[in-house]
C-alpha positions in Angstrom: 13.6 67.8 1.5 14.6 67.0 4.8 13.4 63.4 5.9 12.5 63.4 10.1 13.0 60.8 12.3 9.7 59.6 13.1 9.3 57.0 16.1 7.9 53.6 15.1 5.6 52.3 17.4 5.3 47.9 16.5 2.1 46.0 17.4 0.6 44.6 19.9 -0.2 41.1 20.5 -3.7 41.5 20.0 -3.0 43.4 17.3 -0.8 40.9 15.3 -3.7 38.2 16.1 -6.0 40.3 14.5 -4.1 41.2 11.3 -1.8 38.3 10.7 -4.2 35.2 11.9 -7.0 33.8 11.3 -9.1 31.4 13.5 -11.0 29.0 11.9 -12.3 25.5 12.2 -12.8 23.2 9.0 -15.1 20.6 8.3 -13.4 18.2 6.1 -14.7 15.2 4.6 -13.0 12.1 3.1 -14.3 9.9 0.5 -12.5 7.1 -1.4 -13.7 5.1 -4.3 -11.5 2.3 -5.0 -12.8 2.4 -8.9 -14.0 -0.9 -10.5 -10.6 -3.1 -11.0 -9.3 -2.2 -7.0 -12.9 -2.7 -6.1 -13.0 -6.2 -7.7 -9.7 -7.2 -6.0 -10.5 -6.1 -2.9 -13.6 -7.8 -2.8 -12.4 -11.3 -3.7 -9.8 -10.8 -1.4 -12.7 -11.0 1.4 -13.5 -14.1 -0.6 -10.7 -15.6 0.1 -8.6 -15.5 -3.3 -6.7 -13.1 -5.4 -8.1 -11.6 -8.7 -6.2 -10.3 -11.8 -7.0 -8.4 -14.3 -6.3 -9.5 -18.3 -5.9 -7.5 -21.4 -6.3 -9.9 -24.5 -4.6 -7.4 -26.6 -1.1 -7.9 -24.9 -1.8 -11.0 -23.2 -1.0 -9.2 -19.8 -2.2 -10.9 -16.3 -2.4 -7.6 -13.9 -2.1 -7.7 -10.3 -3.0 -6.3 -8.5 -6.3 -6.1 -10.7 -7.3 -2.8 -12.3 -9.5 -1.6 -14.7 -7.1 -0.6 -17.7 -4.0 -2.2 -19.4 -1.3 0.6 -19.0 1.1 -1.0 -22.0 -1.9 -0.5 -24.4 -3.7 2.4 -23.1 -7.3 0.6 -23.0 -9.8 -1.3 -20.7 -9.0 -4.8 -19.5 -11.3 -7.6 -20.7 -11.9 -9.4 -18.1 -11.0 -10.6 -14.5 -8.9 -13.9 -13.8 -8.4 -16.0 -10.4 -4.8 -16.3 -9.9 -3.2 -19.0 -7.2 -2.4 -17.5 -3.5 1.2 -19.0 -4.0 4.2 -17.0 -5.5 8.0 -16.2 -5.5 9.7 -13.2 -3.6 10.8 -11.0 -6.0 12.5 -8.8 -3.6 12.8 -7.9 0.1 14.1 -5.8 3.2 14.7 -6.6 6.8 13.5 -4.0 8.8 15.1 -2.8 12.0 13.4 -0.1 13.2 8.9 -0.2 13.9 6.8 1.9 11.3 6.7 4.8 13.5 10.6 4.6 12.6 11.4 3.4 16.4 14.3 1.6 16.6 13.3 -2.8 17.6 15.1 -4.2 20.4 17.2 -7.1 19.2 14.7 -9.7 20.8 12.0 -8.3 18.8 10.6 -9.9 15.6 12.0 -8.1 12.1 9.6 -7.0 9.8 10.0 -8.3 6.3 8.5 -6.4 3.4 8.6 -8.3 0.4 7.3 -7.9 -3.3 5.8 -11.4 -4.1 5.1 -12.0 -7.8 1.6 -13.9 -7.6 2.0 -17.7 -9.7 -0.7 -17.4 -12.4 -0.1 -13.9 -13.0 2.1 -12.2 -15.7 6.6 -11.9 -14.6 7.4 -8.7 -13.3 3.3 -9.1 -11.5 2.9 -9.0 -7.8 2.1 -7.7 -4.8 4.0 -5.7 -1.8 3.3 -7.6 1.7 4.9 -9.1 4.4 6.4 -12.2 5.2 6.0 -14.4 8.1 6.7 -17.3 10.2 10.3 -17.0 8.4 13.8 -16.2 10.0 15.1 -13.1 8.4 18.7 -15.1 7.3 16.7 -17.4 5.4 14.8 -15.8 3.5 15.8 -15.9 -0.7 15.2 -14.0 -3.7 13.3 -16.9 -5.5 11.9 -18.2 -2.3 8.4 -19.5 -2.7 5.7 -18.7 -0.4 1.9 -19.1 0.2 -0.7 -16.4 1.8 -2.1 -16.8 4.8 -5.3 -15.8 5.7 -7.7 -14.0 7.8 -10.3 -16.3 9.6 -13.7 -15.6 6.6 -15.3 -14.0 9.1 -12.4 -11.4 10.0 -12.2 -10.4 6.9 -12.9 -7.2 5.3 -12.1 -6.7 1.2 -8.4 -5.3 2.3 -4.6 -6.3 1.5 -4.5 -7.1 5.2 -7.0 -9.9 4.7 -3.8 -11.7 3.5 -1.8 -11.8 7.2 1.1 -12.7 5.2 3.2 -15.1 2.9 5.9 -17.9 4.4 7.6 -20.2 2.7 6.1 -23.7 1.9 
């Protein structure tokens, strides 16, 4: 069997469109439901305050709130004010902007911190930032208050909390 050389002749452009690609336009739609526990903290942060979550079982104090005790795997009883106040658990000074552009050295710092909320359980907190600080003094231990959005700025969001400084 003798095999021929038989010339190949590639696509077009139009013809790789049409058998490779596909044109179309979606029509997506996006839909959150914070669920009961977020929902409850969300909405008394609009209020003003912070809400936990407790699980009489364990004794736990959640924050932030939610609607089931993850140590023993069942609902939480009820929901429990805790104080705006807490200790930094742990924090970063950031250099660069969120859009990962590098701050010119007369700009502010940013200073994430994980602030474990007085009233609620050790090891129970919340990420945020921290504010009217310098960056050199801030301290693991440190304690801090939130400060708020005007009421009527608020919206049942983490942001409603501006941030924590120290006090």
């Amino acid at each position: 069997m003798k095999i021929e050389n038989v010339p190949v002749k590639g696509l077009s452009s139009d013809e790789y469109e049409k058998t490779l690609k596909i044109s179309w336009k979606p029509t997506l739609q996006y839909a959150w439901d914070n669920g009961i526990g977020i929902g409850k903290y969300l909405q008394s942060l609009k209020e003003g305050k912070i809400l936990a979550a407790y699980c009489e079982k364990c004794g736990r104090i959640m924050l932030p709130a939610r609607a089931f005790c993850e140590m023993c795997f069942r609902p939480t009883d009820k929901y429990l004010p805790v104080k705006d106040t807490g200790t930094v658990n742990t924090f970063a000074i950031c250099h660069v902007n969120w859009d990962a552009s590098r701050l010119k050295p007369d700009e502010p710092r940013y200073i994430p911190a994980v602030i474990e909320i007085d009233g609620a359980s050790p090891g129970q907190g919340i990420m945020h930032l921290l504010g009217n600080v310098e960056p050199a003094k801030v301290r693991i231990g440190m304690k801090v208050k939130a400060v708020w959005k005007p009421a009527d700025k608020r919206e049942g969001s983490i942001t409603d909390i501006l941030f924590f400084e120290p006090y």
